[in-house]
N, C-alpha and C positions, 0 to 999 in steps of 0.2 A: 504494500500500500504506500503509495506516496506522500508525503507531508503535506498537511491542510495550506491553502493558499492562505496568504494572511489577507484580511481586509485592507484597502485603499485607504492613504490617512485622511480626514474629514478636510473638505475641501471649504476654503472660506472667501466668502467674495468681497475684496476689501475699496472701499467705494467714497475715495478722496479726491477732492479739487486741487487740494493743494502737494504737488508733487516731491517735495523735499519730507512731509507728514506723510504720504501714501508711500513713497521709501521705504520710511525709517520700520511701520508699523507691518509691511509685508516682508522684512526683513526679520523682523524679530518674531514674526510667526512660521514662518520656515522654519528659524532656528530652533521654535518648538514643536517641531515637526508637523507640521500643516502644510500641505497643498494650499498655495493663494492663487487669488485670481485677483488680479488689480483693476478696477474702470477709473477714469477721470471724471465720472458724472452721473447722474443717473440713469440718462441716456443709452450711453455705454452700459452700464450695469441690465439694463431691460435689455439691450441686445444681448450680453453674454446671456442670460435666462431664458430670453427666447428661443435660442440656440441649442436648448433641452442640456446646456452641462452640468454636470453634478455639482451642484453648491449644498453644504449642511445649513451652512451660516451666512449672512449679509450682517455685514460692519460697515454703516455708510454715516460718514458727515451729515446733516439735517442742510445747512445755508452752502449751495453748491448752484454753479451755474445748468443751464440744460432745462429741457420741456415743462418739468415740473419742479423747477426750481429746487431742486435740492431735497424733493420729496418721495425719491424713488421706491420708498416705506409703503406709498399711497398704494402703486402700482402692486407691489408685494405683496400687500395684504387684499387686493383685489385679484390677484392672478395667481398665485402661487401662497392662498393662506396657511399650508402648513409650512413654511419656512422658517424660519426662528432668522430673528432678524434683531440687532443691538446696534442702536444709535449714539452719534454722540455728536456736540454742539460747544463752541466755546460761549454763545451766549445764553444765560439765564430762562429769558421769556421762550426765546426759540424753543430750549431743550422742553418748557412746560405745556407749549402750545403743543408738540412734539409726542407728549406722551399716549394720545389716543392713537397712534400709528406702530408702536411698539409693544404689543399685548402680547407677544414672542419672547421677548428678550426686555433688561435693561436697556435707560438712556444712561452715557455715560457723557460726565460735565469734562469739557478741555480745561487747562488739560489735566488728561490721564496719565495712571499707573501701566504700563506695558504688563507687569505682571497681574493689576488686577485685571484687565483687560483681560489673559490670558484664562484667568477664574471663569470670569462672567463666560467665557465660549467654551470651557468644559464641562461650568456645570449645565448648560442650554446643551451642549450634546448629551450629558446625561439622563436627561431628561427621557 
């Protein structure tokens, strides 16, 4: 009998405007062994998902240019509601207005912890 294939590690669709932050943060999820998949928008992010690619998780900035201005949560939670999905915003109101689009996941405040960041997406796989 041959050895079990192991499962694909959980792939996470990490969904920044800002490209020096969408770096740093698909960088440091690699190195905890996640498959990323990077968009510069939400735009971009509805096409990677239209596309049928395996995402576990959506990790997207809220204030982002593109169709739906930064609200690519909206589309998620109308096209793809079991998605687990964890947002995060450097301003206050935005993150609170925010919060009826994230019923998946936490909103996480800018800025973040990278390690708590890494919590919040194992325990939503957990799940």
């Amino acid at each position: 009998m041959g050895e079990p294939v192991p499962a694909p590690p959980p792939t996470i669709l990490v969904v920044e405007d800002d490209v020096l932050v969408r770096n740093v943060v698909a960088a440091y999820l690699r190195e905890c062994g996640f498959d990323v998949i990077e968009a510069n928008g939400a735009d971009e992010a509805i096409r990677v998902l239209q596309a049928e690619v395996r995402v576990d998780i959506v990790f997207s900035d809220v204030n982002m240019p593109g169709s739906m201005d930064g609200f690519g949560a909206q589309w998620v939670r109308r096209e793809r509601p079991w998605l687990k999905v964890i947002l995060t915003s450097g301003a206050a109101r935005t993150a609170k207005e925010a919060g009826d689009l994230c019923e998946h996941g936490p909103i996480l405040a800018k800025p973040y912890d990278h390690a708590e960041l890494e919590r919040h997406i194992r325990a939503l796989l957990a799940r």
